[in-house]
C-alpha positions in Angstrom: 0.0 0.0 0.0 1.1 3.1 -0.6 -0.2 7.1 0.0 0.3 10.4 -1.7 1.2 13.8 0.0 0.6 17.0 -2.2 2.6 17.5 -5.2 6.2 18.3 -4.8 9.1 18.5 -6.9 10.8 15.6 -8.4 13.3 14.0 -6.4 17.2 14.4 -7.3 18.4 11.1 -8.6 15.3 10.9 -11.2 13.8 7.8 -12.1 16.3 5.8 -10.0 16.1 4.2 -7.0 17.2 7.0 -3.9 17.2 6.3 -0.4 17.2 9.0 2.7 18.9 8.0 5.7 15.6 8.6 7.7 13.5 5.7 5.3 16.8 3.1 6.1 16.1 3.9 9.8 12.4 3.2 9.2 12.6 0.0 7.3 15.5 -1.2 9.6 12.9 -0.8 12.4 9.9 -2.3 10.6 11.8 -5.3 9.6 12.8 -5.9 13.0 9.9 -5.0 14.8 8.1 -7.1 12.7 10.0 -9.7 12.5 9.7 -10.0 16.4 6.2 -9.5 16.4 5.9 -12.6 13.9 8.2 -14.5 15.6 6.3 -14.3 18.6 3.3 -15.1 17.1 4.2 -18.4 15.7 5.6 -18.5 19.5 1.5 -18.9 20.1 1.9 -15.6 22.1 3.0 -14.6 25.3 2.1 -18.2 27.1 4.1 -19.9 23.9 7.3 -17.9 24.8 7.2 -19.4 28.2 7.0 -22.8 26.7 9.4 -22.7 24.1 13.4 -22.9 24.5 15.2 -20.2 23.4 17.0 -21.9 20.5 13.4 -22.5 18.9 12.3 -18.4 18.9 15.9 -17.7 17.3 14.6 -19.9 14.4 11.2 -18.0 14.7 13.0 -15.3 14.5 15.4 -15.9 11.1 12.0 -17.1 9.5 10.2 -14.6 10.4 13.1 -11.8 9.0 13.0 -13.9 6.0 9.2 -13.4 5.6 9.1 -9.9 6.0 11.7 -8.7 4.0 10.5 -11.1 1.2 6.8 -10.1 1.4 6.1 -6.8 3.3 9.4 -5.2 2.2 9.6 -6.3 -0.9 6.0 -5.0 -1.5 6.5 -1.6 -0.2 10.0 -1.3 -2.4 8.1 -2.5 -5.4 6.0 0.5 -4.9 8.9 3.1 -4.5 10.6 2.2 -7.6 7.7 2.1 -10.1 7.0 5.8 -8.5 10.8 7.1 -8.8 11.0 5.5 -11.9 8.3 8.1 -13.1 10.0 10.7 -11.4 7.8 10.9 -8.4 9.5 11.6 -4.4 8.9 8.2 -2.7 9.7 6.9 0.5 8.9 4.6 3.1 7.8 5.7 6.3 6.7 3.4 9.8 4.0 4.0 11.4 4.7 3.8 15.1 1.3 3.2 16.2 0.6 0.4 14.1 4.0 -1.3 14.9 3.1 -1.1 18.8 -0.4 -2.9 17.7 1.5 -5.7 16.1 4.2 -6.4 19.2 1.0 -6.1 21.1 -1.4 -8.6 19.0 1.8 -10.9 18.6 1.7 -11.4 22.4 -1.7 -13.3 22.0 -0.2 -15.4 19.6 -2.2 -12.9 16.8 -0.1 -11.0 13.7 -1.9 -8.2 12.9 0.1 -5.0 11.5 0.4 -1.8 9.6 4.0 -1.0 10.4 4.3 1.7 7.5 3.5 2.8 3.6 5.6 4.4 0.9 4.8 8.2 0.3 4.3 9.4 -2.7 4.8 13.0 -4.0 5.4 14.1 -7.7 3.2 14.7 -11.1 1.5 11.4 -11.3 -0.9 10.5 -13.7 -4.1 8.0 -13.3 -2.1 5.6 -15.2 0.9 5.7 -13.6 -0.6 5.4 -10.3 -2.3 2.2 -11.6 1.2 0.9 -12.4 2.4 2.2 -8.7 -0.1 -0.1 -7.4 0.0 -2.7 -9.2 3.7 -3.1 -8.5 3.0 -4.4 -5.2 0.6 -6.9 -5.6 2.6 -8.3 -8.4 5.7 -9.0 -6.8 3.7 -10.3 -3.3 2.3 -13.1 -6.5 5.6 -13.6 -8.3 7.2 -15.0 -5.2 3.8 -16.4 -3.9 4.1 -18.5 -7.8 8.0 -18.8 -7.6 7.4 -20.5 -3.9 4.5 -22.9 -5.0 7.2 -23.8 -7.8 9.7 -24.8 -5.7 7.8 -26.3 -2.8 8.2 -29.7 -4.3 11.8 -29.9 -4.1 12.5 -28.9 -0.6 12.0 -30.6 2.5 12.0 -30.2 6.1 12.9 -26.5 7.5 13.4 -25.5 4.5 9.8 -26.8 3.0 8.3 -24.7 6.3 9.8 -21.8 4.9 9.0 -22.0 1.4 5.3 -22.8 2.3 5.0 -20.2 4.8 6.2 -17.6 1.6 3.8 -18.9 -1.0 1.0 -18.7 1.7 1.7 -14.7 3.5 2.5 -13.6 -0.1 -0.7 -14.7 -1.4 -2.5 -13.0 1.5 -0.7 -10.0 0.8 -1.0 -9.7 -2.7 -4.8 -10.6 -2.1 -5.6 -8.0 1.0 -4.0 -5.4 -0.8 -6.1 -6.3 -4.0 -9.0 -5.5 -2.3 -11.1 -2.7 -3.9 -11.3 -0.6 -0.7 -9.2 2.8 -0.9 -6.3 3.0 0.6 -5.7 -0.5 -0.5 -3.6 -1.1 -3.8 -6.8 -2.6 -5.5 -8.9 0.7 -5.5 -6.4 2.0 -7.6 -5.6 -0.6 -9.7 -9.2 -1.2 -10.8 -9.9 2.2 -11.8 -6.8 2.1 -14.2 -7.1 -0.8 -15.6 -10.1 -3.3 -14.9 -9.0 -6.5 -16.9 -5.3 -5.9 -15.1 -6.9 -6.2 -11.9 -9.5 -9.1 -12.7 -6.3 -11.0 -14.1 -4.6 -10.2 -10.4 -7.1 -10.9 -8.4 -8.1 -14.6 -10.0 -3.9 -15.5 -9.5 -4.3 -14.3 -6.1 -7.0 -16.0 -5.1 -5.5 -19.6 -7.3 -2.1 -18.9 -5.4 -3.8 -18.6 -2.1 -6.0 -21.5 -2.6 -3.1 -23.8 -3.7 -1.3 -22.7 -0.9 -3.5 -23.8 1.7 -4.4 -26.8 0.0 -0.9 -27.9 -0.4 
């Protein structure tokens, strides 16, 4: 998901990728935050974490980094780069409020979240906020498709993982295709409704195949 300020000048390094030192502090801290939050939740919550060695959360833990930085992140820098490539000021920015919810949902064994968006400021078009949009969603189903691909070949820790990406990139790419502004799929289906029919049946197929596998 990602939000739009009012229009400012294009950034400096137009149409490529730019980071400030402010967004690496905020994705630093909503990849670990995060990735403690989800660790604690497979943890089954605060009574899980009393349960549980500490060798076992660690591996929570490196799974759970994986996760987010391969689904969450990778969604929210999808975002960015479509909009710099158009020339457009874009960068990621936590939201502290919503990063307290998910270390406090995590602690009832729950992962609920929404640690941050990409801003957006520049001289977008209709279109190219379509293709802003969409960039998210798509990449949440490439590695969603890329995991279900590669499920069959792995096996024990590394099956976990590979599952657990085809299933939370599904559910991303398919919350955020939703049709309900400020999510991706508002935006999407008013650029482009055959685009966003064609996303939203391969979300729905890779979540379902997910599950079922």
């Amino acid at each position: 998901m990602h939000r739009f300020n009012d229009p400012i000048p294009v950034n400096p390094g137009f149409k490529k990728p730019v980071f400030s030192r402010v967004e690496i502090k905020d994705i630093i801290l909503a990849v670990i935050l995060l990735s403690v939050a989800m660790a604690i939740a497979l943890s089954g919550g605060l009574s899980g974490l009393y349960k549980i060695g500490y060798e076992l959360f660690l591996l929570f833990l490196a799974i759970s980094a994986v996760l987010i930085i391969f689904s969450f992140m990778l969604h929210e820098l999808a975002h960015k780069f479509v909009a710099q490539k158009y020339g457009a000021w874009a960068e990621f920015r936590v939201h502290p409020r919503g990063l307290m919810l998910a270390l406090v949902m995590s602690l009832f064994g729950i992962l609920f979240a929404a640690p941050g968006a990409v801003y957006i400021n520049g001289r977008i078009t209709q279109d190219m906020n379509g293709r802003i949009s969409m960039a998210g969603p798509l990449v949440n189903l490439l590695l969603s498709t890329g995991a279900l691909l590669f499920m069959p070949f792995t096996g024990g820790i590394l099956y976990l993982v590979v599952y657990m990406m085809a299933y939370f990139n599904a559910f991303l790419a398919l919350f955020n295709l939703l049709p309900i502004p400020p999510l991706d799929g508002s935006k999407v289906i008013r650029w482009n409704k055959v685009v966003y029919a064609v996303m939203m049946v391969w979300s729905i197929a890779v979540l379902a195949l997910s599950i079922l596998l």
